[in-house]
N, C-alpha and C positions, 0 to 999 in steps of 0.2 A: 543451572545456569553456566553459562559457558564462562570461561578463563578471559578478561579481559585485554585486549589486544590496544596497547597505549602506542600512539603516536604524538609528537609533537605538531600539530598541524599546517602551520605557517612554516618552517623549516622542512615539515616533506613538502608541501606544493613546490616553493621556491627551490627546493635541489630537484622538482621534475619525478622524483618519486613512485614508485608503481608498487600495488601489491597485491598477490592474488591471493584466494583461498576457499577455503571449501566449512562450511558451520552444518553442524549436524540441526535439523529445526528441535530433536526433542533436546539439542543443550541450551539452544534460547530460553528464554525467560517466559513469564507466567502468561505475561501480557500480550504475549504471540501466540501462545496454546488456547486460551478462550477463544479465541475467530476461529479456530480450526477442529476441523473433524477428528484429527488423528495430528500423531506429528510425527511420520515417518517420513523418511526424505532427510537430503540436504539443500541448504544456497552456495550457489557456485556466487563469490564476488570478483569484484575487480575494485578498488581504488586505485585513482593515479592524481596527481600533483601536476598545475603548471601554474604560470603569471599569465593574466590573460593583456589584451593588449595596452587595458588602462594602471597596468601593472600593480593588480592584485592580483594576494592568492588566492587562488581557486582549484578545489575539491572534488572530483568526477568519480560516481560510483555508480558502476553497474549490479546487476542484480539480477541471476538466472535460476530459478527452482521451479518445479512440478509442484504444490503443494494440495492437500484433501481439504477442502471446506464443507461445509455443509450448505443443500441448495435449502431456499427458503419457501420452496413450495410443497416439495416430498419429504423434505428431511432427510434424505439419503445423501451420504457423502458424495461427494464429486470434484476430480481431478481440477485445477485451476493452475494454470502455467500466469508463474508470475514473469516479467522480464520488465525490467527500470534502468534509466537512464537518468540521471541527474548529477547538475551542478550546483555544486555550494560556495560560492564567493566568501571569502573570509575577512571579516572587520577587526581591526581592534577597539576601535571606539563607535561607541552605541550612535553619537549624531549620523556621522559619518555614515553608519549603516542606516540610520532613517532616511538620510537625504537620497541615498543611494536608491535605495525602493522608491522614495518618492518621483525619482526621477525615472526608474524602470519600474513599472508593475510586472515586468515581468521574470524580475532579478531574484534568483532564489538565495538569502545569505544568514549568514551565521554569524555569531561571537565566536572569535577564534581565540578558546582556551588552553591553558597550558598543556595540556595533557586529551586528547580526544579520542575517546575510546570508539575503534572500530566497528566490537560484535555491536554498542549501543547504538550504531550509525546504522547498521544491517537494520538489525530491529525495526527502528523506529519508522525505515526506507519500506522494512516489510508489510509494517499497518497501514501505512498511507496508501503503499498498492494493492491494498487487499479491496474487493467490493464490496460497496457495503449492503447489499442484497443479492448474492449471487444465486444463479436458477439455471436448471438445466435449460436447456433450447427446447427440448420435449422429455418433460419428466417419465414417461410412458408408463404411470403405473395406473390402472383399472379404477382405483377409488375415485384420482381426481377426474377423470374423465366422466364417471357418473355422477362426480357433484356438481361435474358444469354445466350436463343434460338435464338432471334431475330437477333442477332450480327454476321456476317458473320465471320469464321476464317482467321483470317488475315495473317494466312501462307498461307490458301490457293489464297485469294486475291493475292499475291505474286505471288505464283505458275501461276496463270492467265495471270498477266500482262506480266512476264517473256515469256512464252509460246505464246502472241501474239508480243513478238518485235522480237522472232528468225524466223515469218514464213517470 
């Protein structure tokens, strides 16, 4: 697991704050490596800090890596370029952040805690962008193509049996 990267949250947004950096994927944590094929590579981040115009703070993390998945049709690994873009609106009181969604469904926010760890922000940003059935476009390997020839259509099976119980 990687070395935790602590920010204050609410004091970087409001100083405007920016910060980049690079996370190897095999120093993340467990919970990243189960979706994944391999964990070779890194994520290129960015976070940066501003007030937005109803003057709160708000959170923007990008998120640029190549990573291996495994497709779910061949089981062969395969490349998946992740790239995210999101913001986090920061509350300090929980109503306050209820009303707040209730009033945007489309407001993405947070409890802004003392201490907000970064790599756990990558992370978390990485599960949510990952698919959750990824497939190649054309797997091209030999098997599945004769199990999709091979298989008799089972409407027509249907059609068959139906047509010998009416003679």
């Amino acid at each position: 697991m990687s070395k935790p990267i602590l920010i204050d949250p609410l004091k970087f947004a409001r100083e405007g704050r920016s910060q980049t950096g690079t996370l190897a994927i095999s120093a993340l944590d467990q919970r990243i490596h189960d979706d994944l094929s391999d964990t070779d590579g890194e994520v290129k981040y960015t976070l940066s800090g501003h007030v937005d115009p109803l003057r709160r703070a708000v959170l923007r993390l990008t998120l640029d890596a190549t990573i291996s998945v495994r497709c779910q049709r061949c089981l062969s690994s395969m490349p998946y370029v992740l790239k995210t873009d999101s913001s986090m609106t920061l509350f300090t009181d929980e109503e306050k952040l209820e009303a707040a969604c209730e009033a945007d469904e489309t407001l993405d926010a947070i409890m802004a805690e003392p201490e907000l760890d970064v790599v756990r922000l990558v992370e978390d940003e990485i599960i949510m962008g990952l698919p959750l059935s990824p497939k190649h476009d054309d797997c091209g390997t030999d098997a599945l193509a004769r199990a999709k020839t091979d298989k008799p259509n089972p409407f027509a099976v249907l059609a068959a049996l139906k047509g010998t119980k009416s003679e």
